[in-house]
GUKOL-613508 format. One line per field, with one value per residue (C-alpha): residue number from 1; residue in one letter; x, y, z. Coordinates in steps of 0.1 Angstrom, whole numbers, always signed. Example, Ala and Ser with C-alpha at 12.3 -4.5 7.8 and 13.67 -1.06 7.14 Angstrom:
i 1;2 .
aa A;S .
xx +123;+137 .
yy -45;-11 .
zz +78;+71 .
REM end
This chain:
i 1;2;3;4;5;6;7;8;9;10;11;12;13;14;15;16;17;18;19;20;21;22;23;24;25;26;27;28;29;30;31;32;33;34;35;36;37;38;39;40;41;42;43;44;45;46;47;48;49;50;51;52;53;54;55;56;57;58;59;60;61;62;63;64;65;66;67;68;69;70;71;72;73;74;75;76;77;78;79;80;81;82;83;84;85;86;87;88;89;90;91;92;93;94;95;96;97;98;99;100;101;102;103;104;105;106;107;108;109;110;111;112;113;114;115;116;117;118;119;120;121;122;123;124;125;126;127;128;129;130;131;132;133;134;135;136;137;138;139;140;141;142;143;144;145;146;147;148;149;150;151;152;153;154;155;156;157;158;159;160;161;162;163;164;165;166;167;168 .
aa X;X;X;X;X;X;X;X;X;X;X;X;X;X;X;X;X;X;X;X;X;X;X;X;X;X;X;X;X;X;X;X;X;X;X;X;X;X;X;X;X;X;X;X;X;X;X;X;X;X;X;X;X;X;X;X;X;X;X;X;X;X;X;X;X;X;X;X;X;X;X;X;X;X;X;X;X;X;X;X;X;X;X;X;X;X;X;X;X;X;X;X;X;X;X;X;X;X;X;X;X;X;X;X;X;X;X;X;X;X;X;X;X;X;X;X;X;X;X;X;X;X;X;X;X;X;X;X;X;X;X;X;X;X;X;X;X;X;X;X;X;X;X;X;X;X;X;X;X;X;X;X;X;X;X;X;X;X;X;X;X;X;X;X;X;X;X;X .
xx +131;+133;+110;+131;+115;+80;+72;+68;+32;+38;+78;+72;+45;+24;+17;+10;-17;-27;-34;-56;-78;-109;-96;-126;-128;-118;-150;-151;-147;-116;-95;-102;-88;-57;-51;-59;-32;-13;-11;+0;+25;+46;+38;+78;+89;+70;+79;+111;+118;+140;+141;+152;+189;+188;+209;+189;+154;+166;+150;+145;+122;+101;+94;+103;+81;+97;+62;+31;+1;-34;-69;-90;-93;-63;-36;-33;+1;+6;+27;+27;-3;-18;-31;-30;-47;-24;-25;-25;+1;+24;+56;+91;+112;+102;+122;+103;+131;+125;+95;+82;+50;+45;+25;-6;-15;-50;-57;-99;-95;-91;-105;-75;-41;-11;+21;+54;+76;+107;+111;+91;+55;+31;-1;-36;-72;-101;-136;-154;-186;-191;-190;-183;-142;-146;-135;-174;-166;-200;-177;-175;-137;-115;-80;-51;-15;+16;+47;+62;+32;+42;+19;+18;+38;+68;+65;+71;+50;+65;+51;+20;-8;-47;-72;-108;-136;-126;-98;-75 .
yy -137;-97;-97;-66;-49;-47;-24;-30;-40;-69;-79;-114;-141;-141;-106;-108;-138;-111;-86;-105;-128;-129;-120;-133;-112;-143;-164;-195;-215;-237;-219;-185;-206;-215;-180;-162;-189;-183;-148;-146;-178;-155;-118;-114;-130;-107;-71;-49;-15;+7;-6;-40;-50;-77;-56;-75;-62;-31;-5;+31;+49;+70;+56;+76;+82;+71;+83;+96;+107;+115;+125;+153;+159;+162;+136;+122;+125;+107;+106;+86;+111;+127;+127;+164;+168;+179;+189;+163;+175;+141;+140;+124;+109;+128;+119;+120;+125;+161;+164;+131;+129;+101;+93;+77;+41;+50;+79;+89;+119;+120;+102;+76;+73;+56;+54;+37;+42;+27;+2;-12;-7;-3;+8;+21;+29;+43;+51;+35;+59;+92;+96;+123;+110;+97;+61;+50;+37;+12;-5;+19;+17;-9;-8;-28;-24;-52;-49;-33;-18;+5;+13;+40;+13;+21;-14;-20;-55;-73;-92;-75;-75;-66;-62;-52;-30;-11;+10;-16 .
zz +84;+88;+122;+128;+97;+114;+138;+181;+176;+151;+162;+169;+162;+194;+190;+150;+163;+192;+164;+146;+167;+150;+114;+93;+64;+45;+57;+71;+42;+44;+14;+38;+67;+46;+36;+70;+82;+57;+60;+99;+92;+64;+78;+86;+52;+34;+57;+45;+54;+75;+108;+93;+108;+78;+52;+24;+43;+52;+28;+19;+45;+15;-16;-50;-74;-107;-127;-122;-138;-132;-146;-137;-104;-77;-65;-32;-7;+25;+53;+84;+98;+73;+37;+13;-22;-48;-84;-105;-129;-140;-122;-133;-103;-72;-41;-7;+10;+10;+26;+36;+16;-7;-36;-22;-40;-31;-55;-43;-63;-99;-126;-133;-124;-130;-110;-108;-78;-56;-45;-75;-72;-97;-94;-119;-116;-136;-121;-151;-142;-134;-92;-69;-62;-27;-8;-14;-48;-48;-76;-96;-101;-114;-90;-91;-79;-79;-60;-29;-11;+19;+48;+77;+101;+76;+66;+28;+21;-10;-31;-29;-58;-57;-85;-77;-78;-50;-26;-7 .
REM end
């Protein structure tokens, strides 16, 4: 298991169970028990990225952006610290290597969008009403994404899949 992939915080299971103490967002029903448990007993089988010393876990720092495209309004780029708004022109294999912003999968400003990048993630939305393009989406959006999903601890968590009415 690539504990090496996740960062100081999360490295080994006591801390991962330090973490999250009183993670209840799953209720206290006993399939949320089984999935909160669940979800702390696999965190290191599921975490790839660069600071993995595993060569099979050890992955690509930025993600590329295979294709993208957007509807009106602007894209969304993140780094580790930071998100910008774009234009949302559709884009053909962009590298973030050269300047460490990535395609957001959380895209608050445009009407729909639809991206594929590497390592393979997929991910869509459409705000089925008309809203001000914010994160208080009131379900107002359908969202779903499948596949490699990378996070601000440089983490990429695979498998990964959501669908819902709102930003995860």
């Amino acid at each position: 298991m690539p504990w090496s992939a996740l960062p100081e915080h999360l490295n080994t299971p006591e801390k991962v169970e330090a973490a999250f103490p009183d993670d209840n967002q799953f209720g206290d029903v006993w399939f949320g028990r089984l999935y909160k448990w669940f979800n702390k007993e696999t965190k290191a089988m599921t975490a790839f990225g660069p600071r993995a010393t595993e060569w099979w876990a050890k992955w690509r720092e930025w993600p590329i952006t295979l294709f993208a495209a957007f509807g009106e309004g602007s894209s969304r780029w993140e780094n580790d610290f930071i998100a910008l708004r774009s234009l949302n022109k559709p884009l053909f294999f962009y590298n973030s290597e050269d300047n460490r912003f990535y395609l957001s999968r959380i895209q608050f400003y445009c009407k729909w969008s639809i991206q594929l990048q590497w390592p393979l993630f997929f991910a869509c939305h459409w705000y089925f009403k008309d809203v001000r393009y914010t994160n208080e989406t009131d379900g107002k959006l359908i969202f779903f994404y499948v596949g490699a999903k990378r996070d601000a601890d440089k983490v990429y968590w695979f498998p990964s899949a959501y669908i819902g009415l709102n930003w995860k």
